[in-house]
ROLOLUM-858133 format. One record per residue (C-alpha): residue number from 1; residue in three letters; x, y, z. Coordinates in pm, whole numbers, m for minus. Last residue first. Layout:
{r NUM, 'ALA', {X, Y, Z}}
...
***
This chain:
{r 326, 'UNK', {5511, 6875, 8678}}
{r 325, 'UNK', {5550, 6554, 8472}}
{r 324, 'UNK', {5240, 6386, 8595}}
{r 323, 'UNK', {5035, 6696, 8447}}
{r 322, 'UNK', {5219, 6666, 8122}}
{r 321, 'UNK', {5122, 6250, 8059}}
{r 320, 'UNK', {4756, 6334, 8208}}
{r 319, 'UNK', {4704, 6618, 7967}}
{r 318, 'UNK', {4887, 6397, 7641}}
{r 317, 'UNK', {4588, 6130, 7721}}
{r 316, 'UNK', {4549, 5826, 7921}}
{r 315, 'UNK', {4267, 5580, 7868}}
{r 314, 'UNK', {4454, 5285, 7737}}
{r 313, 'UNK', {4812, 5449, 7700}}
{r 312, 'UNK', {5040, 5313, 7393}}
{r 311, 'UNK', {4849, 5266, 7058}}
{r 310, 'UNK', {4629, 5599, 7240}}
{r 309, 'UNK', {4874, 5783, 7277}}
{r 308, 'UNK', {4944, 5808, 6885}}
{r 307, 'UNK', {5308, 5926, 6926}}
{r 306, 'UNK', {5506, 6223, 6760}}
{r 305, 'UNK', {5314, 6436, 6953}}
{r 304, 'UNK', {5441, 6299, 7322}}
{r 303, 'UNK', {5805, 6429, 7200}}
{r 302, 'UNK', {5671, 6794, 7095}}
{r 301, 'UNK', {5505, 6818, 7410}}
{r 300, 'UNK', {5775, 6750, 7650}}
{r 299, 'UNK', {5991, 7000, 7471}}
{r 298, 'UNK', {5728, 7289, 7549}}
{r 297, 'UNK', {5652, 7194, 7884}}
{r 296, 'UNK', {6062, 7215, 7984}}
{r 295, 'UNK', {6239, 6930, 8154}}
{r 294, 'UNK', {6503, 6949, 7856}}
{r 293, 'UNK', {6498, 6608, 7633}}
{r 292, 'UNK', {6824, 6423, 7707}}
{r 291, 'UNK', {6634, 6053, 7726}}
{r 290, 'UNK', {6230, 6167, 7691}}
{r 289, 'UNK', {6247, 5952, 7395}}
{r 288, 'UNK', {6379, 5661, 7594}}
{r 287, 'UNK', {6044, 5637, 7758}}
{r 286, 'UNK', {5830, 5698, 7483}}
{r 285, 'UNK', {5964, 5368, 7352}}
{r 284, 'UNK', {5948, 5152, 7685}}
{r 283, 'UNK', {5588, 5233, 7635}}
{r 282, 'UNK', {5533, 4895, 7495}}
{r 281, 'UNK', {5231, 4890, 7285}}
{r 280, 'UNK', {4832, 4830, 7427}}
{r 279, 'UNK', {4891, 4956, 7742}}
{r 278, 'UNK', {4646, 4938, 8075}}
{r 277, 'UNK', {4737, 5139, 8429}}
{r 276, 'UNK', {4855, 5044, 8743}}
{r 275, 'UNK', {5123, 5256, 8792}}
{r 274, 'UNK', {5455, 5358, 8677}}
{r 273, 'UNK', {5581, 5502, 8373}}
{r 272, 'UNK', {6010, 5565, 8395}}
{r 271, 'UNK', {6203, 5826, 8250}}
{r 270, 'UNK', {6597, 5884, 8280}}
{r 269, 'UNK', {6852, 6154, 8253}}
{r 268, 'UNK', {6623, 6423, 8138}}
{r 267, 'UNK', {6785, 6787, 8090}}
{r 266, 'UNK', {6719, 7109, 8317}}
{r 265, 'UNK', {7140, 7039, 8433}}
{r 264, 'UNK', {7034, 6659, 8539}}
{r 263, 'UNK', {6741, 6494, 8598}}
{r 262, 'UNK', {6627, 6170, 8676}}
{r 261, 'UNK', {6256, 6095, 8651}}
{r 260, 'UNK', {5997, 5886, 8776}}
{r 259, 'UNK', {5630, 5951, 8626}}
{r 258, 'UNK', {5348, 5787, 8792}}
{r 257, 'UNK', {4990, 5703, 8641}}
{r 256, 'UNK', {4683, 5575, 8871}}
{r 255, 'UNK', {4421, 5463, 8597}}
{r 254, 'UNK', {4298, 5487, 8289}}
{r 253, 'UNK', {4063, 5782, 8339}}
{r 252, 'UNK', {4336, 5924, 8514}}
{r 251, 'UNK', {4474, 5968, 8875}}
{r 250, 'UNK', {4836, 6129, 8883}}
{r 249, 'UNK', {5135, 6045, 9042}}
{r 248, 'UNK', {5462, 6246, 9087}}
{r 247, 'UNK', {5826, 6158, 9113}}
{r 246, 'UNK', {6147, 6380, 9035}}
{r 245, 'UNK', {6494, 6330, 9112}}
{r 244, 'UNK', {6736, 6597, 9120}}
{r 243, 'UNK', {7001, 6744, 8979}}
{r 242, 'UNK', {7097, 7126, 9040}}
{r 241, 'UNK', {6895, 7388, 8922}}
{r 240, 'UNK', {7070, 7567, 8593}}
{r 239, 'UNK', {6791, 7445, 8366}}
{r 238, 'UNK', {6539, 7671, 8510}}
{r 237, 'UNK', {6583, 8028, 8556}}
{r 236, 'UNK', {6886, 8057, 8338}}
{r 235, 'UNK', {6833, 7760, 8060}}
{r 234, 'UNK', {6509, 7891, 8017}}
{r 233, 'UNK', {6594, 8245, 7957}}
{r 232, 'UNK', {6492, 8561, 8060}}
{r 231, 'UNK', {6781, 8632, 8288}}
{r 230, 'UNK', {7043, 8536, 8062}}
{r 229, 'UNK', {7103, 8674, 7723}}
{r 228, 'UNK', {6799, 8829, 7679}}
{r 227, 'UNK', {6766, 9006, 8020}}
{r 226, 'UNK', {7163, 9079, 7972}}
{r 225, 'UNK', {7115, 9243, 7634}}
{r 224, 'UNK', {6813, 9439, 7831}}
{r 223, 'UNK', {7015, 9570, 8098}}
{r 222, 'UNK', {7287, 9665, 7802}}
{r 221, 'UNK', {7037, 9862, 7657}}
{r 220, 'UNK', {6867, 10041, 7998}}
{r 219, 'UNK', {7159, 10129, 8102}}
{r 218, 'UNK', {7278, 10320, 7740}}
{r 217, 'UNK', {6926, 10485, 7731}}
{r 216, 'UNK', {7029, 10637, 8104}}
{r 215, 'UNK', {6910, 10519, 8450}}
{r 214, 'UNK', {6860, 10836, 8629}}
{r 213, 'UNK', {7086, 10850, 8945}}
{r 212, 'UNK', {6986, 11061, 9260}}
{r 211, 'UNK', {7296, 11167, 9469}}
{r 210, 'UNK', {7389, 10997, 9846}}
{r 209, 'UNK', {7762, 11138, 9966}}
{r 208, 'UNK', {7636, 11278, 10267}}
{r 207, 'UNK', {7440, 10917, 10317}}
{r 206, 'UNK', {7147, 10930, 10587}}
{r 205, 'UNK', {6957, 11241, 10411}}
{r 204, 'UNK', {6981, 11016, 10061}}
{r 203, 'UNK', {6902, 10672, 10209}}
{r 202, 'UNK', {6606, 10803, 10446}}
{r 201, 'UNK', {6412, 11006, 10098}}
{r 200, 'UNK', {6453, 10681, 9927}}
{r 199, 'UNK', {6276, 10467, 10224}}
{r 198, 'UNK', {5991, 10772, 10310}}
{r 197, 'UNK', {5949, 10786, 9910}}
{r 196, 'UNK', {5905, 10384, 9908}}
{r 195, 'UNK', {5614, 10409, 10141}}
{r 194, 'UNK', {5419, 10701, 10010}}
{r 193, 'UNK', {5435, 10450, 9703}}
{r 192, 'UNK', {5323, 10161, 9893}}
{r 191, 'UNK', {5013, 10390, 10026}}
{r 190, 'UNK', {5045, 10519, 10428}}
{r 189, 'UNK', {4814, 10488, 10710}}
{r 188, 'UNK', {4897, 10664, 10994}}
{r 187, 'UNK', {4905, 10383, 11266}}
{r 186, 'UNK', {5101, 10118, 11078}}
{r 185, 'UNK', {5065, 9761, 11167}}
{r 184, 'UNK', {4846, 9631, 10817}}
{r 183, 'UNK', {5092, 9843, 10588}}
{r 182, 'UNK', {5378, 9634, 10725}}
{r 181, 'UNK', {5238, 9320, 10536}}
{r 180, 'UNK', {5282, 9018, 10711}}
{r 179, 'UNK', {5435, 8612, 10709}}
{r 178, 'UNK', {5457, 8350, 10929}}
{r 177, 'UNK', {5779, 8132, 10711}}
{r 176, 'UNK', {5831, 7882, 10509}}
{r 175, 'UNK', {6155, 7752, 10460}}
{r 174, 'UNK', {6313, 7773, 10113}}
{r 173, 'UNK', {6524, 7429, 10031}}
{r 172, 'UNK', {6921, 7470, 9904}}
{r 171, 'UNK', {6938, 7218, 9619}}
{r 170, 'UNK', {7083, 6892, 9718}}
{r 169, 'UNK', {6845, 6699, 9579}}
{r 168, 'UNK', {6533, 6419, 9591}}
{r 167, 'UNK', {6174, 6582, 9494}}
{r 166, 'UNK', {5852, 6446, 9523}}
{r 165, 'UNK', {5552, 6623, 9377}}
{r 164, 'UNK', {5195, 6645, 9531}}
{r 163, 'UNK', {5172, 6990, 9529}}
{r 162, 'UNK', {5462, 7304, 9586}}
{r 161, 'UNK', {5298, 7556, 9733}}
{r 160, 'UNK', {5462, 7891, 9646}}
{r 159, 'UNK', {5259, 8027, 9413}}
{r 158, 'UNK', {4908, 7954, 9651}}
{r 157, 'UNK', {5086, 8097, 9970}}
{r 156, 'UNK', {5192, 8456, 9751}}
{r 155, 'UNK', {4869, 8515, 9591}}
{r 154, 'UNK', {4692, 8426, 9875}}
{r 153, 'UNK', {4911, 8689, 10079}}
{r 152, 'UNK', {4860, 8988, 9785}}
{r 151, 'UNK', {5094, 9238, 9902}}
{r 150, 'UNK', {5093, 9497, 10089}}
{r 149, 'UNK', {5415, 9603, 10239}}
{r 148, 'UNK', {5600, 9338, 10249}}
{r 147, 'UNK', {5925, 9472, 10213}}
{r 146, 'UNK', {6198, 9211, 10053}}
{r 145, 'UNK', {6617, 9237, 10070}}
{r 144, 'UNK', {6912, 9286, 9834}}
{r 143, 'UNK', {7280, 9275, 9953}}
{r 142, 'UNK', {7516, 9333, 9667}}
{r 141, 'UNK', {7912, 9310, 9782}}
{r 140, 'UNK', {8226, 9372, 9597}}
{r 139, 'UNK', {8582, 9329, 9734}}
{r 138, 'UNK', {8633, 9027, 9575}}
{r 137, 'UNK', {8268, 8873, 9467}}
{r 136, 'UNK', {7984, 8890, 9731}}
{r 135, 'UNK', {7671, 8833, 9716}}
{r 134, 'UNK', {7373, 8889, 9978}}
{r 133, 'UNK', {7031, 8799, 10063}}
{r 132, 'UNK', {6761, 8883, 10249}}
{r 131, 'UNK', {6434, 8842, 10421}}
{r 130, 'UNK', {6175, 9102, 10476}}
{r 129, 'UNK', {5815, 9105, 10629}}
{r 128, 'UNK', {5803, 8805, 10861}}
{r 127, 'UNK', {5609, 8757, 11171}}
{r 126, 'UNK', {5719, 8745, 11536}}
{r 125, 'UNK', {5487, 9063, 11648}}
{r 124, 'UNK', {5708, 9245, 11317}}
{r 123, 'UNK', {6004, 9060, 11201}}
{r 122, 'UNK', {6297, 9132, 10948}}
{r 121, 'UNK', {6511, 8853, 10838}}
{r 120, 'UNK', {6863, 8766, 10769}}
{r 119, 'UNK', {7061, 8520, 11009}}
{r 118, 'UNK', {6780, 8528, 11285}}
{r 117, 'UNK', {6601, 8827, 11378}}
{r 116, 'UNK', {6610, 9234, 11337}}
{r 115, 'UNK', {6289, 9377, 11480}}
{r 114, 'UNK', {6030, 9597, 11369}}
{r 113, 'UNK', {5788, 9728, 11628}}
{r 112, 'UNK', {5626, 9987, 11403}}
{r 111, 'UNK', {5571, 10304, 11560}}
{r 110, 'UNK', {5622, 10496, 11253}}
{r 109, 'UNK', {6013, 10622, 11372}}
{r 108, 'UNK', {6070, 10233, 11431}}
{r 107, 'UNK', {5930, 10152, 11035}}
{r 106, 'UNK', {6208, 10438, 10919}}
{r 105, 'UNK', {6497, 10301, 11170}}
{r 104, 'UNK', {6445, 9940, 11069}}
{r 103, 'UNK', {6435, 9991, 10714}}
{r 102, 'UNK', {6760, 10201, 10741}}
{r 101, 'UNK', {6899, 9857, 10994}}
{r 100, 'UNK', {6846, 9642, 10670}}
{r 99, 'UNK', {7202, 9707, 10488}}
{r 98, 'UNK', {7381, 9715, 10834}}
{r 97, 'UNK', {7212, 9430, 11018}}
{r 96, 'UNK', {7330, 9179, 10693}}
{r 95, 'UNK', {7698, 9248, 10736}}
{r 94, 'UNK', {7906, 9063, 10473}}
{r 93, 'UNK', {8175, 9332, 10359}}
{r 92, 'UNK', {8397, 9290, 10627}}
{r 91, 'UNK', {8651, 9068, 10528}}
{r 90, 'UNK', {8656, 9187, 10176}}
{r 89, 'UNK', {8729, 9545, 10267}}
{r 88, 'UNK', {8506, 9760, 10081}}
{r 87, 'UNK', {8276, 9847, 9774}}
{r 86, 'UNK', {7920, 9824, 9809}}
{r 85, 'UNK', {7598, 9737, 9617}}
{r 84, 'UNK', {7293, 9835, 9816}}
{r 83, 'UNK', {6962, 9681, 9662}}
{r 82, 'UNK', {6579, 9743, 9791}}
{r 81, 'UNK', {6230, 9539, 9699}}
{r 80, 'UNK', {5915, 9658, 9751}}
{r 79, 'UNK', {5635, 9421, 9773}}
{r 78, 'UNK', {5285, 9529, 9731}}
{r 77, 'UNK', {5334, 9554, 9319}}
{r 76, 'UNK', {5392, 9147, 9365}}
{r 75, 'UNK', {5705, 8936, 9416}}
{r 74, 'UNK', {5717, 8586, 9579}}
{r 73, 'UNK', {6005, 8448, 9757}}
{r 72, 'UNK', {6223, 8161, 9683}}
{r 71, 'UNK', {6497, 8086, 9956}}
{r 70, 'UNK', {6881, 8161, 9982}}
{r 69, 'UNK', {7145, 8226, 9763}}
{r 68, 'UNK', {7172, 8534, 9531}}
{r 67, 'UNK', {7250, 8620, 9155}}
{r 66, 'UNK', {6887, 8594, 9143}}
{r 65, 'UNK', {6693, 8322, 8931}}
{r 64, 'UNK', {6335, 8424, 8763}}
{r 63, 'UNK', {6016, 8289, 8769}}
{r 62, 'UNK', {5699, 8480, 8600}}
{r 61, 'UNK', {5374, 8471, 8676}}
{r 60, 'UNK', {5113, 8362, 8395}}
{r 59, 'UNK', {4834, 8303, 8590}}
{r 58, 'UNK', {4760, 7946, 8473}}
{r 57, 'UNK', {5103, 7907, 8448}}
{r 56, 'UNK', {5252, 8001, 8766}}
{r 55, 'UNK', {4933, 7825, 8929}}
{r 54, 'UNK', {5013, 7445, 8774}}
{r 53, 'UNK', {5356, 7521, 8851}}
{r 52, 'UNK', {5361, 7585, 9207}}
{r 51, 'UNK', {5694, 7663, 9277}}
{r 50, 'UNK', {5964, 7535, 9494}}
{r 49, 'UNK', {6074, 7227, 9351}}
{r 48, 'UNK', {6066, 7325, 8996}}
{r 47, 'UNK', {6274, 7543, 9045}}
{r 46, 'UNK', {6591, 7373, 9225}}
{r 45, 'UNK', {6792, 7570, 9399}}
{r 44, 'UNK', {7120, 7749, 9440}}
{r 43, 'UNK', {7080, 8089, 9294}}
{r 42, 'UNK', {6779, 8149, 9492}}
{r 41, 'UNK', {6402, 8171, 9293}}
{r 40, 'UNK', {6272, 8482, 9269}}
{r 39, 'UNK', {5866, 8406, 9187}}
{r 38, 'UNK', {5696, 8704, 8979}}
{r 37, 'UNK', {5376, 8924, 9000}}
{r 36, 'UNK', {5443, 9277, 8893}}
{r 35, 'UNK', {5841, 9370, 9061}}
{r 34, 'UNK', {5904, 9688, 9279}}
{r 33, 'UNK', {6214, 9890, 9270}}
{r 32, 'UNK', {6432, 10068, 9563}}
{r 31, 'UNK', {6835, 10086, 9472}}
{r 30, 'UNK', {7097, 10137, 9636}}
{r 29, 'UNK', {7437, 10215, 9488}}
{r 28, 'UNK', {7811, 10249, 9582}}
{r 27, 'UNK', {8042, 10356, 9267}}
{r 26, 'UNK', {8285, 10119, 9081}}
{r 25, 'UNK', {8002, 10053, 8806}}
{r 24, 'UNK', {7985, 9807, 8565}}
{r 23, 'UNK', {7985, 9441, 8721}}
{r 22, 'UNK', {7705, 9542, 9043}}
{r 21, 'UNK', {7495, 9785, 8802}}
{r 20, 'UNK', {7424, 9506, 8545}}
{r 19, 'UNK', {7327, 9236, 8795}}
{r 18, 'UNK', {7102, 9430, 8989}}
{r 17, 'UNK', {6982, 9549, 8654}}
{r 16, 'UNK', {6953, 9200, 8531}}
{r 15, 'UNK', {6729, 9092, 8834}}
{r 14, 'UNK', {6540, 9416, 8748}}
{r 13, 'UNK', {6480, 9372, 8408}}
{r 12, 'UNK', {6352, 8993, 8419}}
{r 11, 'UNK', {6101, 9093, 8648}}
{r 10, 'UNK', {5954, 9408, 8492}}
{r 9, 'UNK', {5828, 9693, 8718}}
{r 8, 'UNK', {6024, 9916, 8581}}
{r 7, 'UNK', {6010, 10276, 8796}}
{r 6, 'UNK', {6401, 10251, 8914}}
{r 5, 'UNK', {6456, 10476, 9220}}
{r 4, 'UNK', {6815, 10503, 9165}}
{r 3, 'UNK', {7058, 10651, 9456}}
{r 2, 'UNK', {7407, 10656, 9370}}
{r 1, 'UNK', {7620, 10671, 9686}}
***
């Protein structure tokens, strides 16, 4: 068992390093690293839908897609995050109460009544501290899971609070759960990096095969061909959600504005205006130029600034047109 303790704190980095570690190396792993603030979306769903967009930006948190199913979850320097990649027999490799029952132990031997519940989460008084998630390809298996152990709780409720947007698909949904920091239910007090020394320090007494891997110059440069290959990307973290359709509706100067969109593979389908606002021109031309435009800010922009608005809208600017559109 290689043990890494990997110090990045980079988003994109360590979803490619999971990645990286689980397609180049035959040896078992774990892993213990900590993200700055970030939203993991699951493999299977739609972005858009479970993020607050308006907050992302404003406070410039980054979204990234795991190799992983499930729900989105929030990442800060108060979450600790852990990965075991295994090799074994395929039929047995899925065992979520294995991978978390180290987590268990430790937080049990601190007096912490942790408990085990549902399909893949980790409970303390009936609130959540850790969910996870696994992947499996032949005889492979990476199960990664969450510690809250002190992170910022506003932070996390206001990033994942999806506003006033309508969604239709078939992406998989995240369900919201009571949520709490282990640090607030332990009776020695302990910092998060005491924390992750008492997790690492477990994994290597617990396995007598365990040895401390450095990740190497030659790691860290095909981690980063993958970050800018895939896991930074656009097309990665948002275009690959599944269709959907979109509505929101905005109040403007000009009046009550609704976008309806269909979207497929990040790109527009089909745009429609709705509401009961004033135009001068028929919009029906602004319309079809969102037709196979990514849903991405940037792209939106550069169509609504080949138009004068204002021979189209009456009272409704480029701000109202993006903030219907997210």
């Amino acid at each position: 068992m290689l043990c890494i303790l990997n110090n990045s704190t980079e988003p994109y980095f360590n979803l490619a390093a999971e990645e990286y570690f689980f397609n180049n190396f035959s040896e078992n792993i774990f892993m213990l690293w900590r993200n700055s603030p970030a939203i993991i979306v699951g493999k299977h769903q739609n972005t858009l839908a479970e993020i607050n967009y308006d907050y992302v930006k404003e406070n410039n948190i980054k979204v990234v897609r795991r190799m992983t199913g499930g729900g989105a979850v929030f990442h800060d320097l108060g979450n600790i995050n852990f990965t075991f990649i295994e090799t074994g027999e395929s039929e047995k490799l899925v065992d979520f109460r294995k991978y978390v029952q180290p987590i268990l132990d430790i937080l049990l031997k601190l007096g912490v009544n942790a408990k085990f519940e549902g399909r893949n989460d980790l409970t303390i008084d009936g609130k959540k501290f850790s969910g996870n998630a696994e992947h499996v390809y032949k005889n492979r298996i990476l199960h990664h899971g969450t510690i809250l152990f002190s992170a910022k709780m506003s932070d996390l409720s206001q990033a994942l609070n999806v506003k006033d947007v309508k969604y239709t698909d078939k992406a998989v949904k995240s369900v919201r759960s009571r949520v709490t920091n282990v640090s607030e239910h332990l009776q020695t007090p302990l910092t998060v990096l005491e924390f992750i020394n008492l997790v690492f320090n477990h994994i290597l007494e617990m396995y007598e095969d365990a040895k401390i891997y450095e990740i190497t110059e030659e790691d860290i440069k095909k981690i980063n061909e993958l970050v800018e290959k895939k896991y930074s990307t656009w097309e990665w973290n948002f275009g690959y959600s599944p269709e959907y359709n979109f509505s929101k509706s905005v109040r403007t100067e000009g009046g009550t504005l609704e976008v309806s969109m269909f979207v497929e593979n990040g790109v527009i389908q089909r745009l429609r205006f709705y509401g009961d606002f004033f135009t001068h021109k028929d919009i029906t031309e602004i319309e079809e130029a969102f037709v196979s435009i990514p849903h991405k800010e940037e792209e939106i922009k550069q169509v609504l600034s080949r138009y004068n608005l204002d021979d189209y809208f009456f009272n409704i600017n480029q701000n109202d047109i993006l903030s219907a559109m997210f």
